[in-house]
PDB file as gemmi writes it, atoms N, CA and C in Angstrom:
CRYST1    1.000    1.000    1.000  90.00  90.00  90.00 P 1                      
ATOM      1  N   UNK A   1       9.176  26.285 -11.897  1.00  0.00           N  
ATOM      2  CA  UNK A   1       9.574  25.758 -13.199  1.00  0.00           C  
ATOM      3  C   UNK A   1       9.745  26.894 -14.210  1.00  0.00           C  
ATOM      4  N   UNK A   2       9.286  27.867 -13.606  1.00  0.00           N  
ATOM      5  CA  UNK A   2       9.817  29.341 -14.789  1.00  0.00           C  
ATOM      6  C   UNK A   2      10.885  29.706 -15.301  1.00  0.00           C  
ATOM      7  N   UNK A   3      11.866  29.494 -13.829  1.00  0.00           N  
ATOM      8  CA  UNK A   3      13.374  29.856 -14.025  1.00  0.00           C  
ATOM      9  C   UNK A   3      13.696  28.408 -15.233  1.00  0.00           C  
ATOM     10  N   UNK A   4      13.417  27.322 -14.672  1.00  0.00           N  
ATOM     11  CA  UNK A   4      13.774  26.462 -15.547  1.00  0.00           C  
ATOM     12  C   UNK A   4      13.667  26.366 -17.145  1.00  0.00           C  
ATOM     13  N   UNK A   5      12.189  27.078 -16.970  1.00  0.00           N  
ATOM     14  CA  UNK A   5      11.708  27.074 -18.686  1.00  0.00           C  
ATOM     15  C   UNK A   5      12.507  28.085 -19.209  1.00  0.00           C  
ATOM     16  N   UNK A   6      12.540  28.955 -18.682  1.00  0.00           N  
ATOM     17  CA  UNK A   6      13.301  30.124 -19.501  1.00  0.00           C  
ATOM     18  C   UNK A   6      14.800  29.415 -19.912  1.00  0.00           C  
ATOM     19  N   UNK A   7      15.529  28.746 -19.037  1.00  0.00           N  
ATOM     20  CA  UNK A   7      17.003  28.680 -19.623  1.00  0.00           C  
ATOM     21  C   UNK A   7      16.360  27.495 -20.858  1.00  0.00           C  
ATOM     22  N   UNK A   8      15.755  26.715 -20.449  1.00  0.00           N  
ATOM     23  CA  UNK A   8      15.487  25.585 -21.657  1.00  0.00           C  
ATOM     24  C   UNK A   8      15.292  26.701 -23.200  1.00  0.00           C  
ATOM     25  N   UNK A   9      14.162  27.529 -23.057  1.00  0.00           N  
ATOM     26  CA  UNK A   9      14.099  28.666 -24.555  1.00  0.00           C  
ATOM     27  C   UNK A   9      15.262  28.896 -24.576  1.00  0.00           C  
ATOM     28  N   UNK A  10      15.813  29.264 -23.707  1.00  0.00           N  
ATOM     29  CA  UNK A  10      17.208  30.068 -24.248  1.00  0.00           C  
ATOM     30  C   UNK A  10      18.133  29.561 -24.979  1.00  0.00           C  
ATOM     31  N   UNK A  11      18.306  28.027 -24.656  1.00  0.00           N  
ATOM     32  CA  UNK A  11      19.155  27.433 -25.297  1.00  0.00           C  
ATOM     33  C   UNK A  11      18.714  26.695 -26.678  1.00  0.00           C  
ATOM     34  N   UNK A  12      17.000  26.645 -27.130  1.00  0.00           N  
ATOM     35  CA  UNK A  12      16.438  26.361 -27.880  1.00  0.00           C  
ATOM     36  C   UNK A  12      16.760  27.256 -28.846  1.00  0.00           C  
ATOM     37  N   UNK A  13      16.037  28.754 -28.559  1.00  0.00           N  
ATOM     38  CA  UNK A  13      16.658  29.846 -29.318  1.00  0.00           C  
ATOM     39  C   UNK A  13      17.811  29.680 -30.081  1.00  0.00           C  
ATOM     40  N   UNK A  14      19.206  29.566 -29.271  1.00  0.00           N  
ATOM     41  CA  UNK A  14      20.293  29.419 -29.452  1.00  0.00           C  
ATOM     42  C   UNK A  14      20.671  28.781 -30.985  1.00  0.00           C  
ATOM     43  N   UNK A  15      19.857  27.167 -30.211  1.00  0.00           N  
ATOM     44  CA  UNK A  15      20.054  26.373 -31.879  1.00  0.00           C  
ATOM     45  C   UNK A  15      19.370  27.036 -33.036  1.00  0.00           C  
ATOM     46  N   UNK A  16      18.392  27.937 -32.781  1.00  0.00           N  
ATOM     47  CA  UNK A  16      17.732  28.552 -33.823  1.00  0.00           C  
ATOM     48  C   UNK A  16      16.190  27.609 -34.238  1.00  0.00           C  
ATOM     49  N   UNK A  17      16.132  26.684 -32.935  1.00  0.00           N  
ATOM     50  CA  UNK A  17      14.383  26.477 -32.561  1.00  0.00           C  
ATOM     51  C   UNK A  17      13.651  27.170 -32.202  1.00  0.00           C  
ATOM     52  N   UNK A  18      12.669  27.546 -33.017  1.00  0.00           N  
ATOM     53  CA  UNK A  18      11.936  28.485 -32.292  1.00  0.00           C  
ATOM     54  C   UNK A  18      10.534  28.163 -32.212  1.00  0.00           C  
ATOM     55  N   UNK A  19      10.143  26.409 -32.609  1.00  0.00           N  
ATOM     56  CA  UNK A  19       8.587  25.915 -32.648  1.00  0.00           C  
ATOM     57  C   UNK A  19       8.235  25.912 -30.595  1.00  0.00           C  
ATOM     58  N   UNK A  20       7.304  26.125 -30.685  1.00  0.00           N  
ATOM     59  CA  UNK A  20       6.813  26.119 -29.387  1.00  0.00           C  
ATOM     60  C   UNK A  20       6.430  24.700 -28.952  1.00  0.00           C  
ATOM     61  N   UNK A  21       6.742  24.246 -27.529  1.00  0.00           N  
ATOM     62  CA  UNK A  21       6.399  22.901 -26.993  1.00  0.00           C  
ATOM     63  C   UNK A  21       6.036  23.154 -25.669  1.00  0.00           C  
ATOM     64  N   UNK A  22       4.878  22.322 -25.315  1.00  0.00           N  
ATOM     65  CA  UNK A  22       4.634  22.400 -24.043  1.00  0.00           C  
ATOM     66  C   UNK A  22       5.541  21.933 -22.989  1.00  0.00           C  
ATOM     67  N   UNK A  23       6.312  21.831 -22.483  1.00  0.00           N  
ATOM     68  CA  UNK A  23       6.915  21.725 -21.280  1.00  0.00           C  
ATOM     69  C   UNK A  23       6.147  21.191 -20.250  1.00  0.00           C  
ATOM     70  N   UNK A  24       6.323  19.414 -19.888  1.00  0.00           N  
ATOM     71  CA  UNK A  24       5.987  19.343 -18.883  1.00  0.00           C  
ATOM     72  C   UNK A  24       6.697  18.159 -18.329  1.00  0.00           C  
ATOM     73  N   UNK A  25       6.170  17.582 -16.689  1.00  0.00           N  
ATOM     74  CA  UNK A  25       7.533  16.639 -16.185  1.00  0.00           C  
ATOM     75  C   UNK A  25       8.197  15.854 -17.185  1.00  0.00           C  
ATOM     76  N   UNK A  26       7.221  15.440 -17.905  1.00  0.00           N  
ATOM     77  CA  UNK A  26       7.326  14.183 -18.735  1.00  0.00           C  
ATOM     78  C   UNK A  26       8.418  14.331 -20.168  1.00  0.00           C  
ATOM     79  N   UNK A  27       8.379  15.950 -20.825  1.00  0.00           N  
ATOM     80  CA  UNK A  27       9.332  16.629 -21.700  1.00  0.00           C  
ATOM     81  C   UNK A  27      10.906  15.768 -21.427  1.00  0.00           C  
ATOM     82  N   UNK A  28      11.784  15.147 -22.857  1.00  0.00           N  
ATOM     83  CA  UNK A  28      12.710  14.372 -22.391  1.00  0.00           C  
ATOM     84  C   UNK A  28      13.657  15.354 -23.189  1.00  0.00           C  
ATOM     85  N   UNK A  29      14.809  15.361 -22.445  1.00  0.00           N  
ATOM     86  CA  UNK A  29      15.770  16.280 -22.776  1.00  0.00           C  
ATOM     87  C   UNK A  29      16.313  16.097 -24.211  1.00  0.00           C  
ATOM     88  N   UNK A  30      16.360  14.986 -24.510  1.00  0.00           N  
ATOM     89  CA  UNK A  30      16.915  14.357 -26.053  1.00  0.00           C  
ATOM     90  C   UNK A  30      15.602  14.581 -26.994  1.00  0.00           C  
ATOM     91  N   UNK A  31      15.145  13.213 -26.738  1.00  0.00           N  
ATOM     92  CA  UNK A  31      13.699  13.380 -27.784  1.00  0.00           C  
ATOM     93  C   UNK A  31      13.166  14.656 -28.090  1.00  0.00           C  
ATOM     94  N   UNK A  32      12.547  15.636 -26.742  1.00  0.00           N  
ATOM     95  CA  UNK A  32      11.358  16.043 -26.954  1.00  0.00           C  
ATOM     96  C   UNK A  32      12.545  17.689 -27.405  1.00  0.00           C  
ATOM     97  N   UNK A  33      13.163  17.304 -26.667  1.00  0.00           N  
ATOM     98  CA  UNK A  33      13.698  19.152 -26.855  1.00  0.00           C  
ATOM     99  C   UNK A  33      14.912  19.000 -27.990  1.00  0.00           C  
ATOM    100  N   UNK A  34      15.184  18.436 -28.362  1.00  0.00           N  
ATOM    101  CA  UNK A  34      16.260  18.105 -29.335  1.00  0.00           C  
ATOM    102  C   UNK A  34      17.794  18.402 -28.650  1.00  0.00           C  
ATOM    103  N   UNK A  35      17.930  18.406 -27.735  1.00  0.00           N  
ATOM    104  CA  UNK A  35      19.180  18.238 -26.853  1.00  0.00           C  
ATOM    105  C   UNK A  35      20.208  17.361 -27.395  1.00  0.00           C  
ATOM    106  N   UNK A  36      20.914  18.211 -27.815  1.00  0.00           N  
ATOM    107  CA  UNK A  36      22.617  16.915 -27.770  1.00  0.00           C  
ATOM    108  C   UNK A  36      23.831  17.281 -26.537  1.00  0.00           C  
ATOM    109  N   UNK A  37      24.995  16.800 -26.709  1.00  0.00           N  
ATOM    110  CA  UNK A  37      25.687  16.663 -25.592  1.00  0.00           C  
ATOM    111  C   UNK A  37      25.798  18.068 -24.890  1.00  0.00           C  
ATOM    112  N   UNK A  38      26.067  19.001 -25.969  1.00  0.00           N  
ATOM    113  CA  UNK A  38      26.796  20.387 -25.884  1.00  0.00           C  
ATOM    114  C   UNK A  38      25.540  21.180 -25.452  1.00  0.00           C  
ATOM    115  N   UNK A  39      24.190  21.041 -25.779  1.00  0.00           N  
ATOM    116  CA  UNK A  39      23.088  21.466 -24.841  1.00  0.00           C  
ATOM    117  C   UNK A  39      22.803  20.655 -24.135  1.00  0.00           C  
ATOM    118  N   UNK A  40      22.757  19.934 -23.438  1.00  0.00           N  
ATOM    119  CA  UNK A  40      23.066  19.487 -21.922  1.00  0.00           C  
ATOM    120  C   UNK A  40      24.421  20.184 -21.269  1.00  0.00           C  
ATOM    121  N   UNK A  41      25.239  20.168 -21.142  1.00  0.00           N  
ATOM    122  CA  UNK A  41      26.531  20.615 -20.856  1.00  0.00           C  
ATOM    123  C   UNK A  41      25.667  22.528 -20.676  1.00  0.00           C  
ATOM    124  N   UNK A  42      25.297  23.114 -21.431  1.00  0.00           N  
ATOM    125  CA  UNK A  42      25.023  24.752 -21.256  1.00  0.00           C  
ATOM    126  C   UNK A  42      24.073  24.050 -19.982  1.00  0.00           C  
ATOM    127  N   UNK A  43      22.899  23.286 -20.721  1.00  0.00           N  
ATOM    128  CA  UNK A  43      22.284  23.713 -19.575  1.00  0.00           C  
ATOM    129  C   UNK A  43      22.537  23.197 -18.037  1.00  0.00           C  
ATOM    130  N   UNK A  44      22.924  22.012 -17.605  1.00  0.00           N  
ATOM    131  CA  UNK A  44      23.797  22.141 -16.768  1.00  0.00           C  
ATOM    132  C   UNK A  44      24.856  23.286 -16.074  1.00  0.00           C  
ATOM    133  N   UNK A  45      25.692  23.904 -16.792  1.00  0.00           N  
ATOM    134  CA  UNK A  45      26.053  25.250 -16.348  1.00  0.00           C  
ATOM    135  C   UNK A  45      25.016  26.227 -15.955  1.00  0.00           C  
ATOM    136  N   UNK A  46      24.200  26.445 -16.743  1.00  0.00           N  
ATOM    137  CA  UNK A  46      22.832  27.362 -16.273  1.00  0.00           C  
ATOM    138  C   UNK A  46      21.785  27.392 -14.926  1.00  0.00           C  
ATOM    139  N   UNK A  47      21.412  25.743 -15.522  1.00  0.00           N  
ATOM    140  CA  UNK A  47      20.994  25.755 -13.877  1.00  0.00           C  
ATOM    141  C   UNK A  47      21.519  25.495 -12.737  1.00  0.00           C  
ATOM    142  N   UNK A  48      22.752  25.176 -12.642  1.00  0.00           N  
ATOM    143  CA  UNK A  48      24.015  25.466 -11.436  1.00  0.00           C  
ATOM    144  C   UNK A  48      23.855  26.888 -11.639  1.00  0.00           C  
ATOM    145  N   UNK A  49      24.321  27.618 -12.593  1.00  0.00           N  
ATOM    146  CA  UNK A  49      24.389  29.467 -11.873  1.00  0.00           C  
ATOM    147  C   UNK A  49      22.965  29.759 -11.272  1.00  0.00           C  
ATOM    148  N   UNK A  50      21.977  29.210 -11.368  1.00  0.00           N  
ATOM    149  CA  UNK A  50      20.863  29.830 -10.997  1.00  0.00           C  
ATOM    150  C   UNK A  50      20.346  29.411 -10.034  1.00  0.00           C  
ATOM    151  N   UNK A  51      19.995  27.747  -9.655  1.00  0.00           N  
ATOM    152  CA  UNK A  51      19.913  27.109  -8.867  1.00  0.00           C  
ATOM    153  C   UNK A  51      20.921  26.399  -7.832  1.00  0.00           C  
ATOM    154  N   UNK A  52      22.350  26.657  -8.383  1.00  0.00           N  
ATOM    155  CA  UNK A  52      23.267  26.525  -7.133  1.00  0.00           C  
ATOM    156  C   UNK A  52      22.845  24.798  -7.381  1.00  0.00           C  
ATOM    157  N   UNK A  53      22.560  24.226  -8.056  1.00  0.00           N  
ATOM    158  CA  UNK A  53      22.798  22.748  -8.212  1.00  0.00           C  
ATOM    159  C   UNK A  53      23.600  21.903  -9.387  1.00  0.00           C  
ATOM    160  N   UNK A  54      24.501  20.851  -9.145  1.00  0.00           N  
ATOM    161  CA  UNK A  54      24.651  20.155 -10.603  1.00  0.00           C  
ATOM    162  C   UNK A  54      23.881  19.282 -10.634  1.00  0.00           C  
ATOM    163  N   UNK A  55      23.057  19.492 -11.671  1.00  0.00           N  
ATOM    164  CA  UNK A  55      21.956  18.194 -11.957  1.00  0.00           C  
ATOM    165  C   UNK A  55      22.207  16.587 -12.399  1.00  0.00           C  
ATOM    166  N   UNK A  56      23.722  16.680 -13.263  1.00  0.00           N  
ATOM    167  CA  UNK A  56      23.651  15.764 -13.394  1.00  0.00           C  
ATOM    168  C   UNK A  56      25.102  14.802 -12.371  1.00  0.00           C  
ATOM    169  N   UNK A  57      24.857  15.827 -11.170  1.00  0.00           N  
ATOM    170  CA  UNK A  57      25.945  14.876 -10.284  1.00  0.00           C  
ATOM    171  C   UNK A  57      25.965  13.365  -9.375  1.00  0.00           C  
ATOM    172  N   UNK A  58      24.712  13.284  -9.618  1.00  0.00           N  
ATOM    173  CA  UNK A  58      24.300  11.639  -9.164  1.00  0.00           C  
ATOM    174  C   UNK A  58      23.633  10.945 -10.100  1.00  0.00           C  
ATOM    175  N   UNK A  59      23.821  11.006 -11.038  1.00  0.00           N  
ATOM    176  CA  UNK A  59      23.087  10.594 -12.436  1.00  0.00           C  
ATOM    177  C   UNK A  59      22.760  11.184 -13.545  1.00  0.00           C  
ATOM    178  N   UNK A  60      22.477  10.150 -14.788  1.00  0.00           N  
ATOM    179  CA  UNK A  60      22.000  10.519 -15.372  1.00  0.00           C  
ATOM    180  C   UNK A  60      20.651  11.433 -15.364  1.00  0.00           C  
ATOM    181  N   UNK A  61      20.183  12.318 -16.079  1.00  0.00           N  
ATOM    182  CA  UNK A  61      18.831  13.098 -16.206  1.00  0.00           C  
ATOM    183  C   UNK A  61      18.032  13.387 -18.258  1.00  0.00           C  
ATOM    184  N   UNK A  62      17.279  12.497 -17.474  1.00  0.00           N  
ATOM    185  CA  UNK A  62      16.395  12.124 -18.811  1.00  0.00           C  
ATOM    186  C   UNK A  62      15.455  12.965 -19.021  1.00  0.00           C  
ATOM    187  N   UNK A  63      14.540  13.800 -18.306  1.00  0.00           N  
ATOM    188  CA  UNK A  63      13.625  14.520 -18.088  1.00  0.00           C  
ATOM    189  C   UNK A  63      13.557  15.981 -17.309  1.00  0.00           C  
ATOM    190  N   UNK A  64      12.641  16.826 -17.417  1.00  0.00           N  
ATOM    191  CA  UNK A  64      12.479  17.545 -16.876  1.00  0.00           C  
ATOM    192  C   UNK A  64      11.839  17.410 -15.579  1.00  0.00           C  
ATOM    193  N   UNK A  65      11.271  16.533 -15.472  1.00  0.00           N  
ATOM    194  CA  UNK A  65      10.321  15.781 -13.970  1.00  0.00           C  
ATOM    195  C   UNK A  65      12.246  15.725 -13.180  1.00  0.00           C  
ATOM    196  N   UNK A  66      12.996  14.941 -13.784  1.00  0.00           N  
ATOM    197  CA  UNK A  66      14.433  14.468 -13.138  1.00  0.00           C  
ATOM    198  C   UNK A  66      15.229  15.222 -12.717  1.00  0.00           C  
ATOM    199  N   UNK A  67      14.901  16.622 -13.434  1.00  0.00           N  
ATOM    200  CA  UNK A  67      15.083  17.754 -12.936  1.00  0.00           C  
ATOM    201  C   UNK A  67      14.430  18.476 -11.819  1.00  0.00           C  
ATOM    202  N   UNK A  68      13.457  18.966 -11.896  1.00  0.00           N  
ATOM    203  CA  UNK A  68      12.551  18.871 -11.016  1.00  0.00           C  
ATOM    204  C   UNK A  68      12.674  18.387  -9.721  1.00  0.00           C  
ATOM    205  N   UNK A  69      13.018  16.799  -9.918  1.00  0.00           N  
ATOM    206  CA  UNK A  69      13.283  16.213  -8.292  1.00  0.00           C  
ATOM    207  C   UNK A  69      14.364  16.933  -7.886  1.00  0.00           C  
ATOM    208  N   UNK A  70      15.403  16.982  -8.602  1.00  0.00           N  
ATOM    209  CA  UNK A  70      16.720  16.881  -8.037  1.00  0.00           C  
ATOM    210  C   UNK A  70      16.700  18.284  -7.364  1.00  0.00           C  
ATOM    211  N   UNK A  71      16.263  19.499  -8.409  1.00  0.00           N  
ATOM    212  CA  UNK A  71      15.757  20.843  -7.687  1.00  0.00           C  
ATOM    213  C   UNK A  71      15.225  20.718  -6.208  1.00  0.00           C  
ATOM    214  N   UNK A  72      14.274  19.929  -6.196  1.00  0.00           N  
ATOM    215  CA  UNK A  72      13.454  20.044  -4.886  1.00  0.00           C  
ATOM    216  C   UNK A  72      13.912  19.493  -3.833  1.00  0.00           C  
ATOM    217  N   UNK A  73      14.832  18.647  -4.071  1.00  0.00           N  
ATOM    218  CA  UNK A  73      15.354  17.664  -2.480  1.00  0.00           C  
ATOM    219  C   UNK A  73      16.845  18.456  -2.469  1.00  0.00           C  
ATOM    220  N   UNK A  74      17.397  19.423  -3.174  1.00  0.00           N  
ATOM    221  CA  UNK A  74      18.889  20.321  -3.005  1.00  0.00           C  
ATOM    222  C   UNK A  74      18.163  21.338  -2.461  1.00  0.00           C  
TER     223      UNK A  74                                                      
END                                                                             
């Protein structure tokens, strides 16, 4: 989940968030991280370059846990 956390800061950064949150399965991409379309969309690109997966190619992904799965069974 390192590689993961890091692109999540990165794109936090980006917006110019810089409060700290714990990260865990349960973290929701909208609510908790303030995600709108256009950060989903980076991060999607991101973790395809890194993980060689599209996350959101069989569904929607609400969570970082949803992530997580999808990581582990690709």
């Amino acid at each position: 989940m390192e590689k993961l956390s890091q692109i999540i800061w990165n794109i936090r950064k980006n917006k110019g968030i810089s409060e700290d949150i714990e990260l865990t399965r349960a973290t929701r991409l909208r609510e908790d991280l303030s995600f709108d379309s256009f950060d989903l969309a980076e991060l999607t690109v991101n973790v395809e370059d890194v993980f060689g997966v599209d996350i959101f190619e069989s569904g929607i992904v609400e969570t970082l846990g949803d992530i997580c799965d999808k990581l582990s069974t690709d």
